[in-house]
PAKEDO-712567 format. One record per residue (C-alpha): residue number from 0; x, y, z. Coordinates in nm, 3 decimals. Layout:
N
+-----+---------+---------+---------+
| num |       u |       v |       w |
+-----+---------+---------+---------+
| NUM |       X |       Y |       Z |
...
+-----+---------+---------+---------+
***
This chain:
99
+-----+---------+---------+---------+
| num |       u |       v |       w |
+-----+---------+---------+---------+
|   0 |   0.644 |  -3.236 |  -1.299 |
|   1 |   0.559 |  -2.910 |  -1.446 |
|   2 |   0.569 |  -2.753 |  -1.024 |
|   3 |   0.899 |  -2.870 |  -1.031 |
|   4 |   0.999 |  -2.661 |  -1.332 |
|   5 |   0.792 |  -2.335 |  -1.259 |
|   6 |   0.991 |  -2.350 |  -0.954 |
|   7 |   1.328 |  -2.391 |  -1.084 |
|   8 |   1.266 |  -2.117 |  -1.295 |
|   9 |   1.135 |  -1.886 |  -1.027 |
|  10 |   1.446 |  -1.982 |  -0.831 |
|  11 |   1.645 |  -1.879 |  -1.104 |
|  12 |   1.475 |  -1.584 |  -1.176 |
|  13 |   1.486 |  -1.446 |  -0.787 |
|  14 |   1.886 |  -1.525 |  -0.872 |
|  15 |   1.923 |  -1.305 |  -1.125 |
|  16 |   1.719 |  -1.062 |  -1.003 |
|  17 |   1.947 |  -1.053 |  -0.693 |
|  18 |   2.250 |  -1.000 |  -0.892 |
|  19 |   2.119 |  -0.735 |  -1.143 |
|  20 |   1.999 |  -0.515 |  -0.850 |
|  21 |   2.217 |  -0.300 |  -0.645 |
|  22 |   2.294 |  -0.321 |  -0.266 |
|  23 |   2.261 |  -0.710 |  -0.259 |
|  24 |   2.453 |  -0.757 |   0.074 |
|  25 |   2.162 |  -0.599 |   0.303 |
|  26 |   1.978 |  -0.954 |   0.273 |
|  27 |   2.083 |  -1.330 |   0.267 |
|  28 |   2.159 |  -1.535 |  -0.058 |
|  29 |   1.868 |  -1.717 |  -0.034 |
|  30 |   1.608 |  -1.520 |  -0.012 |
|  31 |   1.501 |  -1.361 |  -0.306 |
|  32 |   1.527 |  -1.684 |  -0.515 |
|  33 |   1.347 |  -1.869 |  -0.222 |
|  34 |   1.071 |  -1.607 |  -0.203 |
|  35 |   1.005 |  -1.610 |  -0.568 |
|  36 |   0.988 |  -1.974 |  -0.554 |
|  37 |   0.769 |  -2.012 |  -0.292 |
|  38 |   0.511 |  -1.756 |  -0.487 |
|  39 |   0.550 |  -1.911 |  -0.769 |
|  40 |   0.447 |  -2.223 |  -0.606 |
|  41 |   0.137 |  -2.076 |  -0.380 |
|  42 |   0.012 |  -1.880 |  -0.743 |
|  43 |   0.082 |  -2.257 |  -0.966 |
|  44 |  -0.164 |  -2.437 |  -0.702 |
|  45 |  -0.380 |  -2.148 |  -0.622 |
|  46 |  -0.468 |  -2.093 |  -0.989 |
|  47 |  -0.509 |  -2.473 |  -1.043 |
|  48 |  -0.750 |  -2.506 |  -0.786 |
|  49 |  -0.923 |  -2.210 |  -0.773 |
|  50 |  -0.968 |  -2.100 |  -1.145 |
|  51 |  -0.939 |  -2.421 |  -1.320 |
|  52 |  -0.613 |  -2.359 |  -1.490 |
|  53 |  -0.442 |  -2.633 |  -1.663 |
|  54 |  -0.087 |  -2.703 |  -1.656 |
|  55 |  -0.027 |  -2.663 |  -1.994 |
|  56 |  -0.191 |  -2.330 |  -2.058 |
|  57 |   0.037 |  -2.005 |  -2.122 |
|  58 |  -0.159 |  -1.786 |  -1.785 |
|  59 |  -0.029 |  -2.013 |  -1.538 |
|  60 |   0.305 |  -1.948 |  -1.662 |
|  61 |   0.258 |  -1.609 |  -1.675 |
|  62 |   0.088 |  -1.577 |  -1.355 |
|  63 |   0.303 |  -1.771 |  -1.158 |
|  64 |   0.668 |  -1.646 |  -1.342 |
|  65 |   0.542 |  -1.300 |  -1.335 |
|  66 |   0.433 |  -1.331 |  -0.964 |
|  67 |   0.798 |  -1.444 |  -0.898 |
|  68 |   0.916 |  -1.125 |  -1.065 |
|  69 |   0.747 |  -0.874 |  -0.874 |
|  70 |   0.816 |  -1.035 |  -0.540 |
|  71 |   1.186 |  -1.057 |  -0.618 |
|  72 |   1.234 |  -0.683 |  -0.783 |
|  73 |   0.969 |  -0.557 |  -0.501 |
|  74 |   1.208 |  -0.744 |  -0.223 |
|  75 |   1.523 |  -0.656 |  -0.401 |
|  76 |   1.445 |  -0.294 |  -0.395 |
|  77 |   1.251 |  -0.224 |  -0.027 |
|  78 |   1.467 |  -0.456 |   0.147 |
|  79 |   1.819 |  -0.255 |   0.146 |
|  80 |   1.636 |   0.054 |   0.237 |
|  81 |   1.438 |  -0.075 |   0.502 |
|  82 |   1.793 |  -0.242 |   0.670 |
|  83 |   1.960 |   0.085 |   0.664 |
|  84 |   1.687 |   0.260 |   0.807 |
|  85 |   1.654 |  -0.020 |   1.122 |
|  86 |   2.049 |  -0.013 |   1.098 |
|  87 |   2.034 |   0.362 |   1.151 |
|  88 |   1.779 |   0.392 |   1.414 |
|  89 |   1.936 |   0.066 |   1.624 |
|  90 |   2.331 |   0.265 |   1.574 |
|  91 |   2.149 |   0.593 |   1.728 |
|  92 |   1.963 |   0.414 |   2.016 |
|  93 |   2.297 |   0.197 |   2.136 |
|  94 |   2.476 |   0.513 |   2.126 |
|  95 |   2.297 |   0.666 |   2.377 |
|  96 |   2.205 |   0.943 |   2.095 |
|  97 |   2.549 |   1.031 |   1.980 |
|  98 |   2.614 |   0.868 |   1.668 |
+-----+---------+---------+---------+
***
């Protein structure tokens, strides 16, 4: 029950991260609270089964909500000026080198 809650919260965290940061409409809707979701999953299980966490300890909340944090600021932030780069570079080789 508790992977069902770390992930709503990650979900809602990638959504507010999306709408705090600038330049929003170089990616999907989805995606930054779908990426932090999906981390926050892989870190939840990871550090149950690897390190022995339990559920109801305070590091596998932070772990796992903090993991969801960086992916969606890191994402939110490379993302728009990685598709105006590609954007840039694809406008200039349709062109034929004039634009």
């Amino acid at each position: 029950m508790e992977l069902l809650f770390v992930t709503v919260i990650a979900a809602g965290i990638g959504a507010i991260v999306r709408y705090t940061i600038p330049k929003r409409s170089t990616y999907g809707l989805f995606l930054l609270p779908g990426a932090s979701a999906v981390v926050a999953i892989v870190v939840w299980v990871g550090t149950l089964w690897a390190l022995g966490w339990t559920f109801d300890g305070p590091w596998i909340w932070t772990a796992s909500l903090g993991a969801a944090v960086i992916v969606a600021l890191v994402l939110a932030l490379v993302l728009p000026r990685r598709r105006n780069d590609h954007d840039s570079a694809l406008l200039h080789q349709l062109s034929g080198g004039k634009a």
